[in-house]
DOLUM-967027 format. One line per 3 residues: number of its first residue (from 1); for each residue y, z, x of C-alpha. Coordinates in steps of 0.02 Angstrom, whole numbers. Example, Ala and Ser with C-alpha at 12.3 -4.5 7.8 and 13.67 -1.06 7.14 Angstrom:
% DOLUM-967027
1) -225,390,615 ~ -53,357,684 .
***
This chain:
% DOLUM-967027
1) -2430,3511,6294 ~ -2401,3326,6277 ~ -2220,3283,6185 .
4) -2296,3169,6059 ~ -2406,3311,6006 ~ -2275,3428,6023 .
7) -2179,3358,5888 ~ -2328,3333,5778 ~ -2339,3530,5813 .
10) -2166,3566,5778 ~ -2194,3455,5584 ~ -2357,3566,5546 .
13) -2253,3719,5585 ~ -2081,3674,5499 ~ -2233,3633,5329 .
16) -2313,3793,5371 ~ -2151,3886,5369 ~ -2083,3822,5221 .
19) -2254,3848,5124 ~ -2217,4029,5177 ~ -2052,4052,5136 .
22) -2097,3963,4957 ~ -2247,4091,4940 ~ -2098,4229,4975 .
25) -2001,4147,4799 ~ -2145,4159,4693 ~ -2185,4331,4724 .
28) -2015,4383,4703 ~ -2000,4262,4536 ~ -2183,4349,4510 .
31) -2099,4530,4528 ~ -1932,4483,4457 ~ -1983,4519,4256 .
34) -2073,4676,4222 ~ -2234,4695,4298 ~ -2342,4574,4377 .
37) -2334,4388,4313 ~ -2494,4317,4380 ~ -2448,4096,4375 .
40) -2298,4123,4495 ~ -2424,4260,4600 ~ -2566,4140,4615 .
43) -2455,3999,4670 ~ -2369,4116,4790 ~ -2550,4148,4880 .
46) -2590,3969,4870 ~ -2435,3934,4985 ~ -2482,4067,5085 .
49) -2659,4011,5109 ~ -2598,3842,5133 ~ -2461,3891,5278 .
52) -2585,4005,5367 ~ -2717,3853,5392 ~ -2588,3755,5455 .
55) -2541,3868,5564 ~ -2696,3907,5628 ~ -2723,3728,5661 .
58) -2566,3746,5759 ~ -2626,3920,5858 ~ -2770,3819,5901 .
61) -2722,3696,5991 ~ -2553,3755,6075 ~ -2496,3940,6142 .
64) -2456,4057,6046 ~ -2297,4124,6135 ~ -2239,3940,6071 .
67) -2316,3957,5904 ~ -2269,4116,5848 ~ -2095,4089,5907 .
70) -2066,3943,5810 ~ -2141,4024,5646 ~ -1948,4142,5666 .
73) -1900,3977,5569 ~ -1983,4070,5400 ~ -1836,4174,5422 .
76) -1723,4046,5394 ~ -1820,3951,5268 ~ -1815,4114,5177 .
79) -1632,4140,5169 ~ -1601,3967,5121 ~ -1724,3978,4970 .
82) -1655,4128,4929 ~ -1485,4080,4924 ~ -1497,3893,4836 .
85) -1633,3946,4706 ~ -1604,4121,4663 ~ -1437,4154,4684 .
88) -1442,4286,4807 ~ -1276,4323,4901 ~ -1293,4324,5092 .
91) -1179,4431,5192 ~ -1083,4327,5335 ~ -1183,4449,5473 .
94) -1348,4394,5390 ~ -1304,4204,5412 ~ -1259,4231,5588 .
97) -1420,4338,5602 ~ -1502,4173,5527 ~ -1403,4060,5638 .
100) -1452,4155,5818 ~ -1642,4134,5762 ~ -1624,3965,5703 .
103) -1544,3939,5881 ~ -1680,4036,5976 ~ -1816,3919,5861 .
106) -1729,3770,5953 ~ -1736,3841,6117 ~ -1933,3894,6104 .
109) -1953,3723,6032 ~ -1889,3628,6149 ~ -1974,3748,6306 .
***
């Protein structure tokens, strides 16, 4: 894989993770009330649609041993979401769970 397209890669995936990690938010805000609230639902599927073309824009055109590996970053999208907009506390063994994938994301990235 060519660099330049590598880091065009690596900008679809960080979009694709993040729409994933935003679907995650709205089904939890979609769960968080009683029942099944069906606005925050459908925008949570919409992200997800969205972030699974984009990644299989990605798939198709690199490997997937690459791909895949830097989708862990949904982890850490996740965690950050979940911390700055719904006020979750993180334990410090969670963060450095977050930080060794967000390190092994950088690795596979840069591989």
């Amino acid at each position: 894989m060519k660099m330049k397209s590598k880091w065009k890669y690596i900008a679809m995936l960080f979009l694709s993770t993040t729409l994933a990690a935003l679907g995650q938010l709205y089904f939890k805000e979609s769960l968080s009330v009683s029942g099944i609230l069906i606005p925050p639902l459908g925008v949570g599927l919409l992200a997800y649609a969205l972030s699974t073309i984009i990644y299989l824009v990605v798939l198709s055109r690199a490997y997937l041993s690459w791909t895949y590996g830097i989708g862990g970053l949904s982890y850490v999208m996740a965690t950050i979401l979940a911390t700055t907009i719904l006020s979750e506390s993180v334990p410090p063994l969670r963060w450095l769970g977050v930080f060794v994938i967000f390190i092994g994301v950088i690795l596979i990235g840069f591989s």
